[in-house]
N, C-alpha and C positions, 0 to 999 in steps of 0.2 A: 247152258248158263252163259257162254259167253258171246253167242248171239243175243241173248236179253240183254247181257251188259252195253254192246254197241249199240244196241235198236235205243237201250237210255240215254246213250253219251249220242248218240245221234238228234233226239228230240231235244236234248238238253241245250243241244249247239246250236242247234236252229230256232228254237226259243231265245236263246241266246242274243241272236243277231237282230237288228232292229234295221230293218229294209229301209235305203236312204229314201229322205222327201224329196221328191219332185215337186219343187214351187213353181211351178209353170203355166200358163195358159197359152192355148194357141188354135188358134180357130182359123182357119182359108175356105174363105168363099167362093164355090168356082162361077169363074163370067162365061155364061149362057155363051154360048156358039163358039166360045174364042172370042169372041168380038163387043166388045165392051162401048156403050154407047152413051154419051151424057145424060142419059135421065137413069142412067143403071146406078142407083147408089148403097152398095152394100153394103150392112152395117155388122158389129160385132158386139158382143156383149159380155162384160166380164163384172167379176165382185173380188173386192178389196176387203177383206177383212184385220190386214196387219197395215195398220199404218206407221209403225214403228221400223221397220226396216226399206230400205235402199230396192227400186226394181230397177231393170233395164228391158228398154219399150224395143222391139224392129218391125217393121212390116215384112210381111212374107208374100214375097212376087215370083208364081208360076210362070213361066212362059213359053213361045216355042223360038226354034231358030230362025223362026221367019218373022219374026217383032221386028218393024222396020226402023225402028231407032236406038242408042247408045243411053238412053235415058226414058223414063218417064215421071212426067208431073204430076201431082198428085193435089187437091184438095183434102183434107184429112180435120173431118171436126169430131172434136172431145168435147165430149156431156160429162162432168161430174153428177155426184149424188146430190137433191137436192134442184141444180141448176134448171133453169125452164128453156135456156138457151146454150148450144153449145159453141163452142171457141174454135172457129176455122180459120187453119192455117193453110201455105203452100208448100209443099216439100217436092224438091228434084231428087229423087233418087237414079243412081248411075248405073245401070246394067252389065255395062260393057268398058273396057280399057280401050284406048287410043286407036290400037293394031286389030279392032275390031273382037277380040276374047269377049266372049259374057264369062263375069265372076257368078261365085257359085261354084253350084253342081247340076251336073249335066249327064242325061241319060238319055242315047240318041239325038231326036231333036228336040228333047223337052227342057229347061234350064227351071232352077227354082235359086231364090238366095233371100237370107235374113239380112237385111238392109239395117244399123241401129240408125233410131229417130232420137232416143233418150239415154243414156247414160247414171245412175244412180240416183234416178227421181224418188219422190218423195210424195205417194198419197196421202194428203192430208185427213181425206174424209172419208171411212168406211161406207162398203155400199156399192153397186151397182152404176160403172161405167159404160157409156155407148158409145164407142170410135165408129165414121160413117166413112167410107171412099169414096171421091169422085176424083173421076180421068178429067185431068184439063191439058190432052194433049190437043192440036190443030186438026186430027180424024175425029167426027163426031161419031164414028164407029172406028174403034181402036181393032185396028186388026193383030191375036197372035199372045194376047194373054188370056189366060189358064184359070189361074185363081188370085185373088190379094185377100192377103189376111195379116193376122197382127198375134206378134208373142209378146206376153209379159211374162220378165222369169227375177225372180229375188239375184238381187246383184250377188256375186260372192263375196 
């Protein structure tokens, strides 16, 4: 009997519990060879269906310790739902600090880091988004990234 009674108060508790949501998306694309070339334009694709609540946008950059710069450029266009054209923008993102450190995390010679682009945005239009990357660094073959990708996650 009192093995039944725990095997109840055990399913009872675990019914109980409502497993937190994860509002998250997050998709990384890996670039063919390590070597990212300007016709290579990876795209992402997410759907918005709360337009009521606050997200925060980062791009996610793999890389190795051998990326020969402290930064990379970024072309970066957003397609709303709807739109027949998307809105390209340039963004610098920083890799590295001064004294040569990549931020992040780091595992051996690989380095990955969430960079934020957005801050408590605001999708207006339910529906299926498309973010596209292009490299507009001065190597038309980037040598030493991994993957770029993009999280969106409901702000807290």
């Amino acid at each position: 009997m009192t093995l039944r009674f725990a095997s109840f108060l055990t399913l009872i508790l675990f019914a109980a519990c409502k497993a937190p949501s994860l509002d998250a998306f997050e998709q990384n694309i890996p670039i063919k060879g390590g070597a990212w070339a300007y016709t290579a334009k990876p795209s992402v694709n997410f759907n918005i269906t709360d337009t009521a609540s606050l997200y925060n946008v980062s791009v996610v950059c793999r890389h190795t310790d051998s990326y020969a710069y402290k930064n990379i450029w970024l072309f970066i266009a957003f397609q709303r739902p709807g739109d027949t054209v998307a809105r390209r923008d340039r963004f610098e993102l920083t890799l590295q600090d001064n004294n040569g450190r990549w931020y992040g995390t780091g595992m051996d010679d690989i380095w990955e880091q969430r960079i934020p682009l957005f801050k408590n945005i605001h999708f207006n239009r339910p529906g299926p988004y498309t973010v596209t990357f292009e490299q507009d660094m001065r190597d038309n073959v980037l040598k030493g990234v991994l993957d770029i990708g993009l999280r969106v996650e409901k702000a807290p």
